[in-house]
C-alpha positions in Angstrom: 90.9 32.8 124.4 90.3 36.3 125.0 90.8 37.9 128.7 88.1 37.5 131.2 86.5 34.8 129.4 86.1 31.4 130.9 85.4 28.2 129.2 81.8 28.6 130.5 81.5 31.9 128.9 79.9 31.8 125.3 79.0 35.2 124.4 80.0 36.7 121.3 82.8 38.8 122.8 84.7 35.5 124.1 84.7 33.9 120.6 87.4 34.6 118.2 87.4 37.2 115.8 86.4 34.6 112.5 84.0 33.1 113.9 81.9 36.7 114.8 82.5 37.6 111.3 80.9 34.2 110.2 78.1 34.6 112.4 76.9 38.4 111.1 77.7 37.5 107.7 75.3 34.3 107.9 72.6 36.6 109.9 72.2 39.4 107.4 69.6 38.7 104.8 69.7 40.8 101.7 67.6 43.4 101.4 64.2 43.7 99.5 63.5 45.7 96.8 59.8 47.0 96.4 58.8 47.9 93.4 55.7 50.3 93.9 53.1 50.0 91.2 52.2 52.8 88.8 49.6 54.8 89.4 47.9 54.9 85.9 46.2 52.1 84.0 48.8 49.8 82.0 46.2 49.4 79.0 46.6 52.3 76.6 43.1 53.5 75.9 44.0 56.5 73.3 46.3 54.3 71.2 43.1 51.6 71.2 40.7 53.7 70.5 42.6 55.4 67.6 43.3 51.9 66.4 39.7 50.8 66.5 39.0 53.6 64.3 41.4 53.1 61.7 40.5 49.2 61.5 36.1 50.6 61.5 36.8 52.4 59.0 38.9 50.7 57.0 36.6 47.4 57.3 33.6 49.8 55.7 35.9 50.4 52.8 36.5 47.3 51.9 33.3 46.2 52.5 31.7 48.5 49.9 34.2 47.2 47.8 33.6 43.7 48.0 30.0 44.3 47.4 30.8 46.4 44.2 32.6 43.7 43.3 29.8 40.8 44.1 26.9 42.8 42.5 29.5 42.6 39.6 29.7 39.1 39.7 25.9 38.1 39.6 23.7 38.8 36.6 19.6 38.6 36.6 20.1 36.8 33.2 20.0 32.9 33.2 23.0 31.7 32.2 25.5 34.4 32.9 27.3 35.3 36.3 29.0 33.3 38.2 27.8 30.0 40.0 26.6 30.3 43.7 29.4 28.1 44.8 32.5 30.4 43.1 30.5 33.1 44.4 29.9 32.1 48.2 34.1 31.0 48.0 35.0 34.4 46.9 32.8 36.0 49.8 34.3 33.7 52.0 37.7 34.7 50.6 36.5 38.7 50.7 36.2 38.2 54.4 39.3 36.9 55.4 41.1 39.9 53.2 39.0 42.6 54.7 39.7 41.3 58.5 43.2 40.5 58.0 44.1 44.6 56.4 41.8 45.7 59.1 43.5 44.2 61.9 46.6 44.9 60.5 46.5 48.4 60.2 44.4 49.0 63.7 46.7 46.7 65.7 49.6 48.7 64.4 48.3 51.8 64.9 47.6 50.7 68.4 51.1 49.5 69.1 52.9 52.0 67.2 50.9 55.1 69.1 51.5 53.7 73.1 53.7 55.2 75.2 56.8 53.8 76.2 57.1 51.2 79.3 60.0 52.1 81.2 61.8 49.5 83.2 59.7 46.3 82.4 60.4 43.1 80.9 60.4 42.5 77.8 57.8 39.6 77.9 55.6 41.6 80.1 55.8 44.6 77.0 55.2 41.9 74.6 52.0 40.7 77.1 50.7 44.3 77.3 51.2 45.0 73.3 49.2 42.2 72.3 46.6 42.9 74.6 46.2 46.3 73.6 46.0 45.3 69.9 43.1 42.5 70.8 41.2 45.2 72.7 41.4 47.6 69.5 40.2 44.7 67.7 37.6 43.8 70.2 36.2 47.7 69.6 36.6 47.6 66.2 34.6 44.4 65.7 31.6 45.7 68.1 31.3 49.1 66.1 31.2 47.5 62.5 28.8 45.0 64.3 26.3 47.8 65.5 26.5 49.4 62.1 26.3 46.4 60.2 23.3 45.3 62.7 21.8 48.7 62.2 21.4 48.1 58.3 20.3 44.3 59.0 17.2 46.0 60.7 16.8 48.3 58.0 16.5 45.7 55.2 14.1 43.3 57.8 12.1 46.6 58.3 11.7 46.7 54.8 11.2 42.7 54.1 8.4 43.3 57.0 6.8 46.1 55.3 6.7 44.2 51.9 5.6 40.9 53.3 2.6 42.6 54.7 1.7 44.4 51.3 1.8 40.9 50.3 -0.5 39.9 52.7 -3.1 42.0 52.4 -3.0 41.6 48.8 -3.5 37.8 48.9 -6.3 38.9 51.7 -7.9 41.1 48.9 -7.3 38.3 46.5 -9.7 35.8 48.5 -12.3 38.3 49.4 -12.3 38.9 45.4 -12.4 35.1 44.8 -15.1 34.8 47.3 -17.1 37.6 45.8 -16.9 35.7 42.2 -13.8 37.6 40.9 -10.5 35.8 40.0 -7.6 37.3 42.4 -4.6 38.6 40.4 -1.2 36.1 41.1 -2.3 36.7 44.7 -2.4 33.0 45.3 0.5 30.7 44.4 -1.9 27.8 43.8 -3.6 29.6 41.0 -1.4 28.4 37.8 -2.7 24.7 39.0 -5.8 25.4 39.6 -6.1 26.6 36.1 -4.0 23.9 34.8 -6.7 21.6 36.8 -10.0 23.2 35.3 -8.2 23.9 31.6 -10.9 23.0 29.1 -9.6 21.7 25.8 -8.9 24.1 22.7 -12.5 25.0 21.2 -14.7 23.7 23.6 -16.7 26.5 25.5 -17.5 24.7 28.6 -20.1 25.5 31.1 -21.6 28.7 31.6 -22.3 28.6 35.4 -19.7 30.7 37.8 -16.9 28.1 38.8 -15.4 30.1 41.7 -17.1 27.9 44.5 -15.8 24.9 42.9 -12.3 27.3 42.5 -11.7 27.9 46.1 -13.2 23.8 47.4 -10.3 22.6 44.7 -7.6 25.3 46.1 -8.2 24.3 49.9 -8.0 20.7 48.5 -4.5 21.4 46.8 -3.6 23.3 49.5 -3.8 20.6 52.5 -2.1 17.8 50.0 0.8 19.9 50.3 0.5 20.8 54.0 0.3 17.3 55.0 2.5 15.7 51.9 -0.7 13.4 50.3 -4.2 13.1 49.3 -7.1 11.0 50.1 -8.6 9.0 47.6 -12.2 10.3 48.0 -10.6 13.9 47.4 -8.5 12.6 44.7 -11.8 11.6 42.9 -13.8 14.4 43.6 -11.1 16.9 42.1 -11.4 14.3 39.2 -15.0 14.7 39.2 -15.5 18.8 39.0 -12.5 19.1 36.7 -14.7 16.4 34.5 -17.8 18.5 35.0 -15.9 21.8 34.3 -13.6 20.8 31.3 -15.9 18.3 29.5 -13.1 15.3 30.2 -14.0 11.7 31.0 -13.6 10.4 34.0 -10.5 8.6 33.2 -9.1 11.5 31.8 -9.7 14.2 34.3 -8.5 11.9 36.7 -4.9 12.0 34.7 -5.2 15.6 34.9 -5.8 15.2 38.5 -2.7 13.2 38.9 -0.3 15.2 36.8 -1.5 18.8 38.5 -1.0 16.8 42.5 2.6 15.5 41.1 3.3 19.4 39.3 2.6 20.9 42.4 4.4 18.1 44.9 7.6 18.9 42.5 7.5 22.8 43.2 6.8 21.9 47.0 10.3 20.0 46.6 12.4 22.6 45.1 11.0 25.2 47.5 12.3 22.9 50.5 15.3 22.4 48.3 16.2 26.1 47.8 15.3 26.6 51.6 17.6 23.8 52.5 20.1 25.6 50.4 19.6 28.7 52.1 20.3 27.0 55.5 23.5 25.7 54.4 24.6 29.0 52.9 23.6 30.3 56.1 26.1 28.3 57.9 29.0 28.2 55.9 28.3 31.8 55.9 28.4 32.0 59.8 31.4 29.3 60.0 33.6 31.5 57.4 32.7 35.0 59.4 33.7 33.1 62.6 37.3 32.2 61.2 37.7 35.6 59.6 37.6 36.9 62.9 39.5 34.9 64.9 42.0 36.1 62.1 41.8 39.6 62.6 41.9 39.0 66.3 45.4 37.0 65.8 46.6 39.7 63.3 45.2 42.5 65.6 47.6 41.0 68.3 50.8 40.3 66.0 50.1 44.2 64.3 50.2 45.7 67.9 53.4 44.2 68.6 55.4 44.8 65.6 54.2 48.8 66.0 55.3 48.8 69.3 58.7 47.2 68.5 59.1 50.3 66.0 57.7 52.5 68.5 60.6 51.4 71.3 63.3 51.2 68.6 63.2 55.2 68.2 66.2 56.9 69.7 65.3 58.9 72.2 66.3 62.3 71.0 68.7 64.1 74.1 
């Protein structure tokens, strides 16, 4: 017990020497290290843009390649080319190639041109990589979209322009067929219409203009296929002018009548056959571009790291 100290004294002087040190060592905390923030923005946006033009313009390459090499693959001749479904599998296959070089060589770009983090983890410079390699993606994908979109419009422009010219010509066709003059393939319904009021080898048939009885058999035709039948009564009275026009029988003109209704029920089938194609095309088509990206995106990612591995690996030069 030190000097001067009684029993009732407990201040820190009166306790022995160990037990003072205990106490300060136990009272100290350790001291905090703060870590202030940089001052600039941790995504690089030089090396993503630079990257985002290498994988743009690399993607339009390709492109025009793999259209060279589709347009080589079809032919107008029956017959020859290759089938839709090797053709929409190699498109599919074009795709995934074009995105997955594309988003190679951007994401690397990307990664290999960043500048150098200095005192960070290693899985926060991984983090930071990747996401600098999807963003360069991200850009990439929106500018080949715009472009891409930008010819879309082009072509519908131009598919505007000529359905019009269609238009009016089947609106000139009528007015002609009104008048008394026979339209010029400006109405699909024509070939059965003259398949319906086909007189027989030899036989001159009446003299007396048939377009009335033309355009009354057309609208006929016309609402069988709109509403997928015929009533009986028309049924009969198609019979009846085809009869009258054609110098049939009855029973005859009425087989006429049914062949034509079933010729033109069969084209209405294949047309919602090819369009049902078309919609499936469609959305393979879209399914396929969907997964192509999500590659390049992956790749973009995976590209962007590997550069920037390369890009840390160099030696500083003292």
């Amino acid at each position: 017990m030190a000097a001067g100290c009684s029993n009732s004294n407990h201040s820190p002087a009166c306790l022995p020497r160990s037990l003072n040190e205990d106490r300060v060592m136990t009272s100290t905390a350790p001291p905090v290290l703060r870590v202030s923030e940089a001052p600039w923005s941790t995504v690089s946006w030089s090396a993503i843009f630079a990257g985002a033009i290498v994988a743009t313009t690399i993607s339009l390459a390709l492109l025009f390649l793999c259209a060279a090499a589709g347009f080589m693959m079809v032919s107008p001749w029956s017959g020859q080319g290759t089938d839709p479904s090797t053709f929409a599998i190699s498109g599919a296959i074009a795709m995934i190639v074009v995105q997955w070089v594309s988003s190679a060589f951007g994401g690397f770009v990307t990664g290999r041109l960043r500048t150098r983090w200095e005192s960070l983890h290693q899985d926060e410079v991984f983090f930071r990589d990747t996401l600098n390699g999807f963003l360069a993606w991200c850009v990439a994908t929106l500018a080949v979209g715009v472009l891409v979109s930008s010819s879309a419009t082009m072509v519908a422009r131009t598919g505007i322009q000529a359905t019009a010219t269609v238009a009016s010509g089947a609106a000139a066709g009528i007015s002609l067929a009104s008048a008394g003059s026979e339209p010029q393939g400006a109405d699909p319904t024509a070939y059965f219409i003259d398949l319906l009021f086909r007189a027989p080898a030899g036989s001159p048939g009446p003299g007396q203009d048939a377009a009335p009885e033309r355009l009354e058999a057309t609208r006929i035709v016309v609402r069988s296929v709109v509403t997928g039948g015929i009533s009986p009564s028309d049924k009969t009275y198609l019979a009846q002018i085809a009869s009258a026009r054609t110098g049939l029988n009855q029973d005859e003109a009425q087989r006429r009548v049914d062949d034509v209704l079933a010729q033109v029920q069969a084209a209405k089938v294949k047309a919602q056959e090819a369009a049902d194609a078309a919609r499936k095309a469609g959305a393979l088509g879209s399914l396929f571009v969907f997964l192509s990206l999500l590659i390049g995106a992956f790749i973009a990612a995976a590209a962007a790291a590997i550069g920037a591995s390369f890009r840390d690996n160099v030696p500083r030069v003292v």
